[in-house]
VEXDO-267397 format. One line per 5 residues: number of its first residue (from 1); for each residue x, y, z of C-alpha. Coordinates in nm, 4 decimals. Example, Ala and Ser with C-alpha at 12.3 -4.5 7.8 and 13.67 -1.06 7.14 Angstrom:
! residues 2
1	1.2300/-0.4500/0.7800 | 1.3670/-0.1060/0.7140
//
This chain:
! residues 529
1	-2.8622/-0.1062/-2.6760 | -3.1048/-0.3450/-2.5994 | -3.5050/-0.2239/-2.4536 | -3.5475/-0.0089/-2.1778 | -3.5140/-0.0476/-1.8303
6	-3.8135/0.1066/-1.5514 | -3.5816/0.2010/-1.3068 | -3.2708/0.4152/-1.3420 | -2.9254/0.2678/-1.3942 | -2.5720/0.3632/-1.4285
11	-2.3214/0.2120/-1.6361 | -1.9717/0.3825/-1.5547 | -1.6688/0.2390/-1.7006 | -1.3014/0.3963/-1.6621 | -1.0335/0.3366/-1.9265
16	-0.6904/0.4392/-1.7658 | -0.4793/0.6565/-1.8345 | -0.5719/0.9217/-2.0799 | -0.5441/1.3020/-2.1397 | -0.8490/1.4862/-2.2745
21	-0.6742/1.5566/-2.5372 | -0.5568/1.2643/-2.6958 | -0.9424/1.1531/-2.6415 | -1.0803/1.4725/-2.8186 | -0.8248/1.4127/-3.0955
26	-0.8963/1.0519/-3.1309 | -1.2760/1.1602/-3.1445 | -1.2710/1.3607/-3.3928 | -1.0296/1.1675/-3.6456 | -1.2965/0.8861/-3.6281
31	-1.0652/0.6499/-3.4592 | -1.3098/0.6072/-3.0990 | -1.6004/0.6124/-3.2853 | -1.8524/0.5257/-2.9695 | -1.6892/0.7786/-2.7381
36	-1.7828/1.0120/-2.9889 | -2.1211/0.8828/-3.0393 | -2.1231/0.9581/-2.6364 | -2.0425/1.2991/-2.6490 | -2.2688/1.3812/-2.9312
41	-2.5531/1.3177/-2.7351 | -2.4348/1.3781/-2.3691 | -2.1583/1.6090/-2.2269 | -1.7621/1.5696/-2.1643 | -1.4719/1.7675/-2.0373
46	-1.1518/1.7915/-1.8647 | -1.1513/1.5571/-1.5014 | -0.9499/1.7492/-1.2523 | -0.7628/1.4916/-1.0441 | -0.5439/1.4967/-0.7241
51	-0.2055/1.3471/-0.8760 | 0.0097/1.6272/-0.7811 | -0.0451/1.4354/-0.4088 | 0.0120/1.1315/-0.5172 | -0.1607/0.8836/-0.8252
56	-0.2410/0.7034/-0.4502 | -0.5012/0.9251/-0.3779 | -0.7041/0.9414/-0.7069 | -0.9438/0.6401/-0.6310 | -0.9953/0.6729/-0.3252
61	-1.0901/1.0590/-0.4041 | -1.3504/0.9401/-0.6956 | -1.4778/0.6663/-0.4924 | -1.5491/0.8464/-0.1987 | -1.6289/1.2284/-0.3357
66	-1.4038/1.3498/-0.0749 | -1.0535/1.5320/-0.0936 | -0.7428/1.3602/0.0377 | -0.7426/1.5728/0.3247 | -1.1157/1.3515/0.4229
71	-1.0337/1.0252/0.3412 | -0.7037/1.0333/0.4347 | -0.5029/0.8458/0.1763 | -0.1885/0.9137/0.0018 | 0.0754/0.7208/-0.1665
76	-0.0606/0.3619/-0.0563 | 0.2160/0.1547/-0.1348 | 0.4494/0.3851/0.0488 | 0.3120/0.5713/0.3306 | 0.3980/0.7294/0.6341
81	0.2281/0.5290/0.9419 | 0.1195/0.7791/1.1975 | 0.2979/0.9232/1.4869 | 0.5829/0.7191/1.3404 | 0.8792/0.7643/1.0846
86	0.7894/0.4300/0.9346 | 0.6804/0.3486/0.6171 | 0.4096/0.1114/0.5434 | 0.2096/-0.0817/0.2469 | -0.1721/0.0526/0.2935
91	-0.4510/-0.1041/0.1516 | -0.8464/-0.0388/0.1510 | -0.9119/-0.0332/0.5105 | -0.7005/0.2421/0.5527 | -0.9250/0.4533/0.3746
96	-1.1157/0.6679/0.5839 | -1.4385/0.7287/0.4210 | -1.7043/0.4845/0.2472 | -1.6901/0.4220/-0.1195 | -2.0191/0.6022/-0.2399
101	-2.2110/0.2260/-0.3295 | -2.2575/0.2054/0.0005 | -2.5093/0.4741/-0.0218 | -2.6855/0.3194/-0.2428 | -2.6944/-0.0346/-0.0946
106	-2.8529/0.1676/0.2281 | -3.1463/0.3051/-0.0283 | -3.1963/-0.0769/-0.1836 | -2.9839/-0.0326/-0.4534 | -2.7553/-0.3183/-0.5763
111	-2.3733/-0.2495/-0.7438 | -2.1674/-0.4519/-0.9403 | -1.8389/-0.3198/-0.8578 | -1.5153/-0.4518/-1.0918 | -1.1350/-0.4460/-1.0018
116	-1.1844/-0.0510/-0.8870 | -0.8375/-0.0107/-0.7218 | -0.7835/0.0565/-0.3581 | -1.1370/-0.1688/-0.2682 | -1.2021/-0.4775/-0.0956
121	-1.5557/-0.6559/-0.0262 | -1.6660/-0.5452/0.2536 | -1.9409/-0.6376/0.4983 | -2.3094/-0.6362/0.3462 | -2.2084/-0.5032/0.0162
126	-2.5509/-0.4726/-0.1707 | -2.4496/-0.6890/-0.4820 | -2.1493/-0.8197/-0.6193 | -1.7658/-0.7020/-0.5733 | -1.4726/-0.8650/-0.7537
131	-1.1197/-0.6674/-0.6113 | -0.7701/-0.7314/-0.8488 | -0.8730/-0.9835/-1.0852 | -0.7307/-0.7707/-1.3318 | -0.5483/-0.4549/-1.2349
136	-0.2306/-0.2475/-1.3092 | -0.1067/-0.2376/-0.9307 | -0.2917/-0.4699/-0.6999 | -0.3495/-0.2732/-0.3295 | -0.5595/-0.5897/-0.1857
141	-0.5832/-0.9921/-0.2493 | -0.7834/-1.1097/-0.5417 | -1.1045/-1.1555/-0.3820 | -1.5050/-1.1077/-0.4371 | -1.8188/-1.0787/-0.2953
146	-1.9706/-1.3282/-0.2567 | -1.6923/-1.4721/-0.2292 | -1.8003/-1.7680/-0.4370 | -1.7984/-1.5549/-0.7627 | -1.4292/-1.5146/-0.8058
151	-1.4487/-1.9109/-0.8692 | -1.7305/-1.8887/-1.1026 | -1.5249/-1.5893/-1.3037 | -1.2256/-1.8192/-1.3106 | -1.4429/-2.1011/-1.4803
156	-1.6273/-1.8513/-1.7429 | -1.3355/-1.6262/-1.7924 | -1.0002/-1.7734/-1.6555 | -0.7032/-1.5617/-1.5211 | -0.6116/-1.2494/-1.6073
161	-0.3994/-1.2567/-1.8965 | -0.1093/-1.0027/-1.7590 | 0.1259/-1.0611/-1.4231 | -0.1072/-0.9326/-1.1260 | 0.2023/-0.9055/-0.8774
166	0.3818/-0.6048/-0.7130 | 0.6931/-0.6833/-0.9953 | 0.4582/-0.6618/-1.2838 | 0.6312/-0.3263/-1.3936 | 0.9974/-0.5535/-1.4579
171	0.8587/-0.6917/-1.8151 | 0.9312/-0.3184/-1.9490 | 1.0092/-0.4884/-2.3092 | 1.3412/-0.4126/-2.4622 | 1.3542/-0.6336/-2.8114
176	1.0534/-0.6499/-3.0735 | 0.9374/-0.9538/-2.9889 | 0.8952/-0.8319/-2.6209 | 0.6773/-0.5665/-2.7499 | 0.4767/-0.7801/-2.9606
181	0.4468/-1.0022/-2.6929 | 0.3379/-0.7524/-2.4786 | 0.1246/-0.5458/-2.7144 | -0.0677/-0.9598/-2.7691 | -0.1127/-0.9585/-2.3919
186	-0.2547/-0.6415/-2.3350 | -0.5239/-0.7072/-2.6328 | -0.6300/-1.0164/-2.4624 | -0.6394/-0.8506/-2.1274 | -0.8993/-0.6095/-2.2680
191	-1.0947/-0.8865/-2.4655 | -1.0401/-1.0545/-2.1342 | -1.2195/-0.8065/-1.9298 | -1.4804/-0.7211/-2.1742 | -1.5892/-1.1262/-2.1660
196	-1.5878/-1.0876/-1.7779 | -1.7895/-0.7373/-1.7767 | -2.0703/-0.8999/-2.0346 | -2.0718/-1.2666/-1.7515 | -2.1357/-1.0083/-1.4989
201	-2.4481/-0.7930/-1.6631 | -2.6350/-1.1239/-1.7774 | -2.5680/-1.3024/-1.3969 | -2.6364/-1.0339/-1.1513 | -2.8567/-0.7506/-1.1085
206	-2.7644/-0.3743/-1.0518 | -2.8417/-0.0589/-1.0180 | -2.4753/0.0673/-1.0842 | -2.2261/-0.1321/-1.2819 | -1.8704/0.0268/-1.2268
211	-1.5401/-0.1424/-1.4044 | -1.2280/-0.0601/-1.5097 | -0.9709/-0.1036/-1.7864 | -0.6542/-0.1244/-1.6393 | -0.4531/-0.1927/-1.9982
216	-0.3673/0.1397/-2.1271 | -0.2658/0.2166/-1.7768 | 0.0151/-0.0349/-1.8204 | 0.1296/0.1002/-2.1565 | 0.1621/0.4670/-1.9803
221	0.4061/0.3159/-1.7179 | 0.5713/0.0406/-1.9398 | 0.5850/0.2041/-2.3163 | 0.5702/0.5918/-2.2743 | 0.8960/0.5882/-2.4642
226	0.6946/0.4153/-2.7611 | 0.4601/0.6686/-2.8594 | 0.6534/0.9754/-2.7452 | 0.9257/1.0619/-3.0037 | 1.0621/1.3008/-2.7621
231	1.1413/1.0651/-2.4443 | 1.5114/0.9738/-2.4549 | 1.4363/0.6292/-2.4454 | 1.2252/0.6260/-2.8047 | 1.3989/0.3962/-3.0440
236	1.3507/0.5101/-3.3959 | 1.4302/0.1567/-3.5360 | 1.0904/0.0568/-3.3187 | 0.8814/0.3578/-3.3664 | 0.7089/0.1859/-3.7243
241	0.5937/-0.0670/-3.5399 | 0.4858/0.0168/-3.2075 | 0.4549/0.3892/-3.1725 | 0.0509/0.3380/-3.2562 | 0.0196/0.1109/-2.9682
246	-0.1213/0.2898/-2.7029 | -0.3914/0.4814/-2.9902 | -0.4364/0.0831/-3.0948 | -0.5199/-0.0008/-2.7286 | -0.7573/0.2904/-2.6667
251	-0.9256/0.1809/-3.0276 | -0.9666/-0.1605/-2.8765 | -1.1092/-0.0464/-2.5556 | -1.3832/0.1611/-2.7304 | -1.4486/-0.1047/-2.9013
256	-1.5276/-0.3126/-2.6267 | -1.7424/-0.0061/-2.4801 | -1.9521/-0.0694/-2.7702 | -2.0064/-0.4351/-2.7092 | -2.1248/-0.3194/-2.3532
261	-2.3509/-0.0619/-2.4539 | -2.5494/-0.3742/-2.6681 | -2.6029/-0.5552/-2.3393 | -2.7770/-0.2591/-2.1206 | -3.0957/-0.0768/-2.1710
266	-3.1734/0.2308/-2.4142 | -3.1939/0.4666/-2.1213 | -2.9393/0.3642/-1.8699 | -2.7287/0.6712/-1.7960 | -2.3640/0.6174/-1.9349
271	-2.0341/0.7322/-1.7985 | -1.7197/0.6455/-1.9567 | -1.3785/0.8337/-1.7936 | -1.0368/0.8488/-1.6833 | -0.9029/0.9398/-1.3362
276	-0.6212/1.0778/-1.4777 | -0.4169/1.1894/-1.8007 | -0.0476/1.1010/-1.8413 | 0.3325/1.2365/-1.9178 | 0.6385/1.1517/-1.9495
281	0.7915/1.0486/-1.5976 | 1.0677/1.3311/-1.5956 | 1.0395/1.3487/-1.1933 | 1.3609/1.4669/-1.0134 | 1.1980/1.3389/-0.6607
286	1.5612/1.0958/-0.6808 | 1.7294/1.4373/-0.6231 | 1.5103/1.5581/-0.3469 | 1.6601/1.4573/-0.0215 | 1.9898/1.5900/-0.1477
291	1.8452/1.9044/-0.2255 | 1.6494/1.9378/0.1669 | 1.9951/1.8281/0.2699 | 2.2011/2.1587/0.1077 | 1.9091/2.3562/0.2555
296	1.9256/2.3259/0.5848 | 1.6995/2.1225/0.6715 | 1.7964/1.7556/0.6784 | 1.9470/1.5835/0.9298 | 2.2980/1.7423/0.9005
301	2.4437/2.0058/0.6611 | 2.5733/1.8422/0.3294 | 2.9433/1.8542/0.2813 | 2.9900/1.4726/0.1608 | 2.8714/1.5657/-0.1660
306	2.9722/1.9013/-0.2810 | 3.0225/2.0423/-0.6441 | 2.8620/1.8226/-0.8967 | 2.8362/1.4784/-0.7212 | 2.5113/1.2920/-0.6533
311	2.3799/1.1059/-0.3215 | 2.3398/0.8033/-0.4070 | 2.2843/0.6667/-0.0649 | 1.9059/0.7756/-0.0464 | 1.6090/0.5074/-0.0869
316	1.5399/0.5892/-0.4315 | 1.8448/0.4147/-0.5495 | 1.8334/0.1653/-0.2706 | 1.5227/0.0312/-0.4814 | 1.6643/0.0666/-0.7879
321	1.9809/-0.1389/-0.6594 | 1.7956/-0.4306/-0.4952 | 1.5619/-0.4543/-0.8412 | 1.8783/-0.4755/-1.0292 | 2.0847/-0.6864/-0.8607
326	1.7863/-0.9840/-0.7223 | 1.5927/-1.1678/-0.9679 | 1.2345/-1.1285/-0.9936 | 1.1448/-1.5370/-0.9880 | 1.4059/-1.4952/-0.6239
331	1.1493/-1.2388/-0.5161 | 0.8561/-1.4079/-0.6007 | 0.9929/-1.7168/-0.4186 | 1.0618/-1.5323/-0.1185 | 0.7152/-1.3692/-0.1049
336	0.5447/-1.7081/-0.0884 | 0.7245/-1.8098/0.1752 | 0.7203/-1.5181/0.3862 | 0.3136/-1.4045/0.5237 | 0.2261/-1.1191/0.2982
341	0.2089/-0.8226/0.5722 | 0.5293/-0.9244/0.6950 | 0.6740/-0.8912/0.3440 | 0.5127/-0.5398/0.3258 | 0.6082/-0.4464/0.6159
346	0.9834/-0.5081/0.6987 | 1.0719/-0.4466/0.3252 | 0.9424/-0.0985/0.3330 | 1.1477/-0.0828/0.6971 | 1.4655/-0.1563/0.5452
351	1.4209/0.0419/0.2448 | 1.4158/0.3495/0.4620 | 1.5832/0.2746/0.7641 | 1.8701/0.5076/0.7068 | 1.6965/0.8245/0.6227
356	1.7310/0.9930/0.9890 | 1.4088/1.1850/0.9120 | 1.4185/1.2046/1.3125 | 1.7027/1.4582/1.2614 | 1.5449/1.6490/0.9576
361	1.3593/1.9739/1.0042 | 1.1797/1.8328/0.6278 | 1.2080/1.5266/0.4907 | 1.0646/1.4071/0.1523 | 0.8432/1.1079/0.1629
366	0.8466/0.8369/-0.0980 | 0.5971/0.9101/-0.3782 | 0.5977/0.8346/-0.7935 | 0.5994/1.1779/-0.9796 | 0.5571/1.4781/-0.7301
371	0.7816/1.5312/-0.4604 | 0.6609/1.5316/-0.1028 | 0.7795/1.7020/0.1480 | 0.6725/1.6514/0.5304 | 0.7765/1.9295/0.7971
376	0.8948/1.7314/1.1234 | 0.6351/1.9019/1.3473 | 0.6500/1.8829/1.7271 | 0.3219/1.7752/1.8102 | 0.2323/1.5561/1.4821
381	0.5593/1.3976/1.4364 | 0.7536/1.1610/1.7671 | 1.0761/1.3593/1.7792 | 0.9116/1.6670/1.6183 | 1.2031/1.9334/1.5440
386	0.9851/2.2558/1.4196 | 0.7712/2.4207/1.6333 | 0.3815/2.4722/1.5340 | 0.4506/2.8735/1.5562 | 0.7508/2.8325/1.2952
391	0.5435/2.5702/1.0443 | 0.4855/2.8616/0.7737 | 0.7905/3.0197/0.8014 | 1.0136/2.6872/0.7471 | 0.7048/2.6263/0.4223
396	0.8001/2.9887/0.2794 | 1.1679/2.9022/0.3198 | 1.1407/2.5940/0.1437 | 0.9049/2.6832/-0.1258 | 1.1429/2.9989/-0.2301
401	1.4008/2.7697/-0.2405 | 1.2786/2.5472/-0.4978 | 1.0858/2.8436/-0.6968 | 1.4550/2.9589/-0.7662 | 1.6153/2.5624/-0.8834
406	1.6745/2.5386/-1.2502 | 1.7284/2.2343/-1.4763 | 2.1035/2.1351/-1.4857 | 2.1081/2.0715/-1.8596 | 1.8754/2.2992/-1.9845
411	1.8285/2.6275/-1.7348 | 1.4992/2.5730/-1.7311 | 1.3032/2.6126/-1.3841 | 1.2546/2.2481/-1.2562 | 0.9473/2.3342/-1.0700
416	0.5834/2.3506/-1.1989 | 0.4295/2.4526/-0.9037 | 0.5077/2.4205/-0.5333 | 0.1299/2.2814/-0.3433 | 0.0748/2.4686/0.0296
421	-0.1550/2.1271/0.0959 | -0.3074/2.2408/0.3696 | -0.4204/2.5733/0.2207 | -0.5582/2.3540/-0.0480 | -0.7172/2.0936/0.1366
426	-0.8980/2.0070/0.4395 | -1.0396/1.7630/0.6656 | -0.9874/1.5694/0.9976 | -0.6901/1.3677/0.8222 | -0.4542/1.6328/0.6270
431	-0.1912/1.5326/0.8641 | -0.1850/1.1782/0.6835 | -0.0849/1.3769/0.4090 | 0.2955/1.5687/0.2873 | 0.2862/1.9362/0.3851
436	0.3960/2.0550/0.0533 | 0.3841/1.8938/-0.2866 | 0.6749/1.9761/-0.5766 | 0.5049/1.9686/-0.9220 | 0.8243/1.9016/-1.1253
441	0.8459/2.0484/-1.4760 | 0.7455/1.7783/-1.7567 | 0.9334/1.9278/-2.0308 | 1.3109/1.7491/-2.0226 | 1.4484/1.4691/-1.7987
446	1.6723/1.5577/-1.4282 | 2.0341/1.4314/-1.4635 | 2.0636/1.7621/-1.2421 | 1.9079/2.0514/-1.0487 | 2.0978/2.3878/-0.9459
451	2.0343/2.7040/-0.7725 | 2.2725/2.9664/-0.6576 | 2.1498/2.8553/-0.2775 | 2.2367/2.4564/-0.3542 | 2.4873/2.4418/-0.6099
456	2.4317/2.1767/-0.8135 | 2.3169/1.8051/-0.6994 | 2.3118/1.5515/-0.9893 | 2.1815/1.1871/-1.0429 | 2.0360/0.9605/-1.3255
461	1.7000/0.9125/-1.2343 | 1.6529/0.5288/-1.1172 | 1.2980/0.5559/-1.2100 | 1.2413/0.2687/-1.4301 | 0.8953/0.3623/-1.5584
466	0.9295/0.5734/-1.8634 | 0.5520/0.7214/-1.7931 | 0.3809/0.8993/-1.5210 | 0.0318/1.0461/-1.4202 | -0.0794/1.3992/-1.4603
471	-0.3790/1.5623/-1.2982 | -0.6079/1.5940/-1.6025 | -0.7977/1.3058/-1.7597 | -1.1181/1.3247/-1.8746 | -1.5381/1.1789/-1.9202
476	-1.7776/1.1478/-2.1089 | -2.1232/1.1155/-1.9668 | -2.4202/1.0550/-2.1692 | -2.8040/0.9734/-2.1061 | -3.1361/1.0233/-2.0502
481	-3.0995/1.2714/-1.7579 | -2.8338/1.4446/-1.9059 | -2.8931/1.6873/-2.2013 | -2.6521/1.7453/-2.4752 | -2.3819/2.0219/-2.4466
486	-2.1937/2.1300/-2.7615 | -1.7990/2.2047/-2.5899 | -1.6031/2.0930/-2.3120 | -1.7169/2.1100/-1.9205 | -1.4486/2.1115/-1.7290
491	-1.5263/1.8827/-1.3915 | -1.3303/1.7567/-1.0564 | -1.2557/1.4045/-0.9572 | -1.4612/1.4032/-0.6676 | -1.7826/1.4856/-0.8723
496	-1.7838/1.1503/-1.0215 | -1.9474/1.0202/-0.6940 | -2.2394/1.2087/-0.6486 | -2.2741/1.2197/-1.0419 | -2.3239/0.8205/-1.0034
501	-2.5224/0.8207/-0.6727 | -2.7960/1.0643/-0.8359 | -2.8508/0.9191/-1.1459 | -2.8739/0.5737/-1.0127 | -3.1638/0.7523/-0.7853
506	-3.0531/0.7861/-0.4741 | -2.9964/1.0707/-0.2110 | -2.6271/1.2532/-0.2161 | -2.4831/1.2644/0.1330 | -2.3883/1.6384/0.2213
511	-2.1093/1.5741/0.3721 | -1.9330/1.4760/-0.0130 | -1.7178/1.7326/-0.1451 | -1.8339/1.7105/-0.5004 | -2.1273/1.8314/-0.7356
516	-2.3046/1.6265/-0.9780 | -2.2121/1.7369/-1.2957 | -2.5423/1.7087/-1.4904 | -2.7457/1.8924/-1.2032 | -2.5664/2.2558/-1.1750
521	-2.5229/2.5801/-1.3473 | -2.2412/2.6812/-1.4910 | -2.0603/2.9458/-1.6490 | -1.9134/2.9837/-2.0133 | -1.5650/2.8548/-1.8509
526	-1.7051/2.5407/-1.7384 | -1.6597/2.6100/-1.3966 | -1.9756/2.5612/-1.1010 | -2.1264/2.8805/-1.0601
//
């Protein structure tokens, strides 16, 4: 690190996605040697996150220290507009709540803010902003503030090496020289960023310097099946050559922590972290609306699909279906030619057009890895079919109901955990959010669920990402404010805010729902006291 600064700063940078413990592991084998240099002199745990709502919600959760339930936000690229049954693409301004920089900027402190998903510029942002220059899923344009730094970037840095389009997830790589083609990419992206990152501390000043590493995120959606001998879709014949990927990727990245840490002051407060951890994508939300349907609830009692046969009528295999059978290049034609919130829009319309959730007493909402379900509530919903009296009645019903389903193949229960979201969050916009969240069980793939209430209701999942998220991932937080602590400290997502905002100096607003983690009392556990 180079001398030190007068005033103090905060360098926070995420690497996504990782568990804490593939981060403790590769700590303490010597293979991320400056993360553990970080923790030896600072203090790290286990991040809480809010996945089980949706991997939607986790930025906008860290960015604004609030629960969904304040800011609103849920699955952004498929969500429920309100007082409709329409489903729309959101973006940034549909967040509710202020990231927390803007604090700052009101105290005269400047941010430079890099490719943090789920942001925009926005209005009299107090330094510099650069949104989806390189990210896994883009939610807004590639844009900056000022807006003439995104052409400067593109001089000193070029393009981001990866696709930056909503398709980007179709290169999943199925011969060796698509890996290693893939694997070359992903390097570069991260050397890529790292150049970008080092432009950006020499040519503007901050206070807070916030950027993420979107690479590793890809390999969690795109090669799960690499470095997980269990997933059905490992291929021993690959395994020699590419089941270190993802470690070589997080290697990389700390490596490229390093070279940041040589550009900032001695005494700048350091927080390195990831929003959330990951698992094989094992979901059996494909089965879902089948499942409401056998209940009860839907919008008529199933009998086209009794014994073992699947319905495959439902959205999720709609999308599956229109990925299979039109080309990528055909789609990327069509979006040029058609305005972008158009495209959003009506393709999201017609995607779900023939769910009748208008009929349904529950209806499950699109979302990656937990399924959510929405009670059609007169009063929240336009045709609302449940009254507000009978809400927790119709939740009981439905959450003994999946308590009891098993896995088809194995016997196993299917279901984690069943989330009452409303007993476990609040704020004025819970009802932007599903009423009760399934945490499937990550142990064995779906081809089938079963109860003695449903039968059985099979289907190959159409899920073409082999990896999901899961709510733990992890940080590391190191510096002069922050006092060494010898085991892990187990923290929530939305303490990453005020953590930032008060050791960049500045005033916490009260109205965040997090705690800065150097700055309380805890107990052995880990846990605020």
């Amino acid at each position: 690190m180079s001398e030190s600064s007068t005033e103090p700063r905060v360098l926070a940078l995420a690497i996504e996605t990782a568990s804490p413990d593939f981060i403790d592991a590769g700590c303490r084998d010597g293979r991320f040697p400056v993360l553990e240099s970080l923790r030896a002199r600072g203090t790290w745990g286990t991040l809480e996150s809010v996945t089980n709502i949706s991997s939607g919600s986790v930025w906008p959760s860290l960015y604004t220290g609030c629960n969904p339930a304040k800011h609103g936000m849920a699955n952004f690229h498929m969500h429920l507009v309100k007082g409709t049954y329409h489903i729309d693409r959101y973006g940034p301004d549909q967040v509710k709540r202020p990231p927390f920089w803007e604090y700052l900027g009101q105290e005269g402190l400047r941010s430079v803010i890099v490719d943090v998903p789920l942001t925009r510029p926005r209005s009299g942002h107090a330094g510099a902003l650069i949104s989806a220059w390189g990210v896994e899923g883009p939610a807004w344009i590639r844009e900056s503030h000022p807006p003439d730094l995104l052409r400067r970037v593109l001089k000193e840095v070029g393009p981001y090496a990866l696709p930056n389009d909503d398709y980007r997830r179709s290169i999943r790589p199925s011969t060796c020289e698509q890996y290693r083609e893939l694997r070359h990419l992903l390097l570069a992206g991260i050397r890529q960023k790292t150049q970008l990152l080092r432009y950006l501390m020499k040519n503007e000043q901050w206070d807070l310097f916030l950027a993420v590493y979107s690479e590793s995120h890809w390999a969690v959606h795109v090669l799960y099946q690499t470095f997980d001998p269990r997933h059905p879709d490992h291929k021993p014949e690959l395994a020699d050559e590419f089941q270190s990927l993802y470690r070589e990727l997080f290697e990389a990245q700390d490596e490229a922590i390093g070279e940041l840490l040589e550009c900032v002051p001695g005494d700048v407060s350091v927080l390195v972290f990831s929003a959330s951890g990951f698992r094989p994508n094992y979901s059996a939300n494909h089965l879902l609306p089948e499942v409401l349907n056998r209940l009860g609830v839907g919008p008529t009692p199933s009998t086209a699909f009794a014994g073992d046969e699947s319905a495959h009528s439902y959205s999720y295999y709609r999308i599956r279906r229109i990925q299979d059978t039109v080309s990528t290049p055909l789609i990327t034609a069509a979006k040029r030619v058609v305005p972008r919130r158009l495209w959003e829009k009506w393709t999201r319309r017609l995607l779900f057009a023939r769910e009748n959730w208008a009929r349904s007493r529950a209806f499950c909402l699109p979302n990656d890895y937990c399924g959510n379900i929405r009670i059609n509530l007169r009063g929240r919903e336009p045709k609302g079919l449940v009254s507000p009296d009978a809400y927790d009645a119709v939740c009981d019903e439905l959450e003994r109901a999946f308590r009891q389903l098993k896995n088809a193949a194995t016997g196993a229960p299917a279901v984690e955990k069943v989330i009452r979201v409303r007993r476990e969050y609040s704020g004025e916009h819970v009802d932007a959010l599903p009423d009760l969240s399934i945490v499937w069980s990550d142990t064995h793939p779906f081809d089938g669920i079963q109860s003695d209430q449903i039968g059985v209701v099979r289907g190959v999942n159409p899920e073409r990402r082999p990896g999901a998220h899961h709510p733990e991932g992890f940080y590391i937080l190191a510096g002069p404010a922050i006092g060494r602590r010898a085991g892990p400290v187990r923290a929530q997502l939305v303490d990453l805010a005020p953590t930032m905002i008060d050791l960049s100096g500045a005033k916490v607003p009260e109205d965040l729902d997090g705690l800065a983690i150097h700055s309380r009392s805890r107990d052995s556990a880990g846990l605020p006291v």
